[in-house]
C-alpha positions in Angstrom: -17.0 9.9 -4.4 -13.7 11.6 -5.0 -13.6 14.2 -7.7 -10.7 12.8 -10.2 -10.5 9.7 -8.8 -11.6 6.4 -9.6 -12.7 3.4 -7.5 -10.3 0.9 -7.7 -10.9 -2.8 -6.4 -8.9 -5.3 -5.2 -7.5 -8.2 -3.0 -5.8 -11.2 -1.9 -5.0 -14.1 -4.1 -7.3 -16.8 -2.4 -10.1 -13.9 -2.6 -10.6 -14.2 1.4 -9.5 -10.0 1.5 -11.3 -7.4 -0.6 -11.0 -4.2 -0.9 -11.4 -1.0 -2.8 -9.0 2.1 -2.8 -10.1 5.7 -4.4 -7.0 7.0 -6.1 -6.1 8.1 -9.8 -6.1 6.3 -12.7 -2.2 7.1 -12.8 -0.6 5.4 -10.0 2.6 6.7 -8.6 4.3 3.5 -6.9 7.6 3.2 -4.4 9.5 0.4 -4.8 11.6 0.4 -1.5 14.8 -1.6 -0.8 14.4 -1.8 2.6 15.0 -5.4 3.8 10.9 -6.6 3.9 10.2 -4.3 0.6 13.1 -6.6 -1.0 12.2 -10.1 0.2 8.5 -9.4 -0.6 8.9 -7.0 -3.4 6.7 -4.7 -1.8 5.8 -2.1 -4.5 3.0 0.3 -3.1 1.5 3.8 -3.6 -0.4 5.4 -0.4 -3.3 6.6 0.3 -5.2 8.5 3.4 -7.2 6.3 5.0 -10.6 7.8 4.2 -10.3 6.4 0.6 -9.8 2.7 1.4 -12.3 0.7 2.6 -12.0 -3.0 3.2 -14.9 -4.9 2.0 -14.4 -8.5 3.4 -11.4 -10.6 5.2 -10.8 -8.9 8.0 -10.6 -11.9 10.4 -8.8 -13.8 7.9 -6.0 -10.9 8.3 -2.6 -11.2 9.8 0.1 -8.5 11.0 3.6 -9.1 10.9 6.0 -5.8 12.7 9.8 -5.8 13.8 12.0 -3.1 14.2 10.1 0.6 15.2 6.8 -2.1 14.9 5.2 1.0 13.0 4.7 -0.3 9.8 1.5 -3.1 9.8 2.6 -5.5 7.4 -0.9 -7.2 7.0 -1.4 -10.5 5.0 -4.5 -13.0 4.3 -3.8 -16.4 6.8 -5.3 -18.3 3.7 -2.9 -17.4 0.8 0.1 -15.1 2.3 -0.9 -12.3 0.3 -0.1 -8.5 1.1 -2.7 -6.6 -0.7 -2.4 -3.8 1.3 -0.2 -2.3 4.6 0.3 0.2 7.2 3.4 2.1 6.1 6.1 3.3 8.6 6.0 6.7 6.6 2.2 7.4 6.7 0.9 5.2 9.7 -2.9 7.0 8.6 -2.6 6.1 5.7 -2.5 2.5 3.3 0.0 1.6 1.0 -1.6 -0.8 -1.8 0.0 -3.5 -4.0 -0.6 -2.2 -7.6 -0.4 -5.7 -8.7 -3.3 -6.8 -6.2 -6.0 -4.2 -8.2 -8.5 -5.7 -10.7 -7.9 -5.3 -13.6 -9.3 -2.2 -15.8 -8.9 0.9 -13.7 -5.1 1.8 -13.9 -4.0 3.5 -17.0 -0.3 4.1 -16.2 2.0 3.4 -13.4 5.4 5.3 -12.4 7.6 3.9 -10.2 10.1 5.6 -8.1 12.5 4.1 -5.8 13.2 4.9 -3.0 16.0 3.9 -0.6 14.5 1.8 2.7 18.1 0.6 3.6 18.4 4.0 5.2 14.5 4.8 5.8 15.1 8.0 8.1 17.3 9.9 5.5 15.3 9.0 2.5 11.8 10.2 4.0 13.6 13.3 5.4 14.9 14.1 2.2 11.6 13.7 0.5 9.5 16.1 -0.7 6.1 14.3 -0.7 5.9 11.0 1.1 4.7 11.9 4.6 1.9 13.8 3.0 0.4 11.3 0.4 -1.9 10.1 3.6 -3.3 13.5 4.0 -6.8 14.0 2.7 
């Protein structure tokens, strides 16, 4: 257990991926502009990578990359969904769909956006990002 946090659960659409994620009850989420954020409207907060574990799915994942091939753009094969990635500005860490949580465990979220189209400016400039993957 985490002191102050909660265990959140979660996964794919089809139910094939499963997971669970310790973070607060208040979630802090980026919603990025970047060109995959956009298309897939990729809204995530991030996490070190000692607080998720996945339960089931993991040969029913995929892993679309392009560009720097950092980020780990994982999806379930069965129903396309991105529960959960490998972000290009914490590669220990997760970044989990809000939206892909069951229900009950999230009391508020705030989203800030942040501007992918020019990724290497906006995570220099900010404050926090790189170390939301820290323990």
């Amino acid at each position: 257990e985490y002191r102050g946090l909660v265990k959140h659960t979660g996964g794919c659409h089809c139910g094939a991926v499963r997971f669970e994620v310790w973070a607060s009850t208040d979630l802090h989420v980026f919603n990025c502009n970047c060109s995959i954020c956009t298309k897939k409207q990729n809204r995530h907060f991030i996490v070190p990578a000692s607080r998720f574990k996945l339960l089931k799915g993991a040969d029913n994942l995929t892993t679309y990359t392009f560009n720097t091939h950092c980020a780990q753009h994982t999806f379930c094969k069965t129903c396309g969904v991105q529960s959960f990635y490998t972000p290009r500005s914490n590669p220990d860490g997760y970044g989990i769909a809000p939206h892909c949580l069951d229900d009950g465990t999230v009391q508020t979220i705030v989203t800030e956006d942040i501007n992918g189209k020019e990724w290497e400016k906006a995570v220099k400039e900010h404050k926090t990002i790189r170390d939301m993957s820290k323990p």
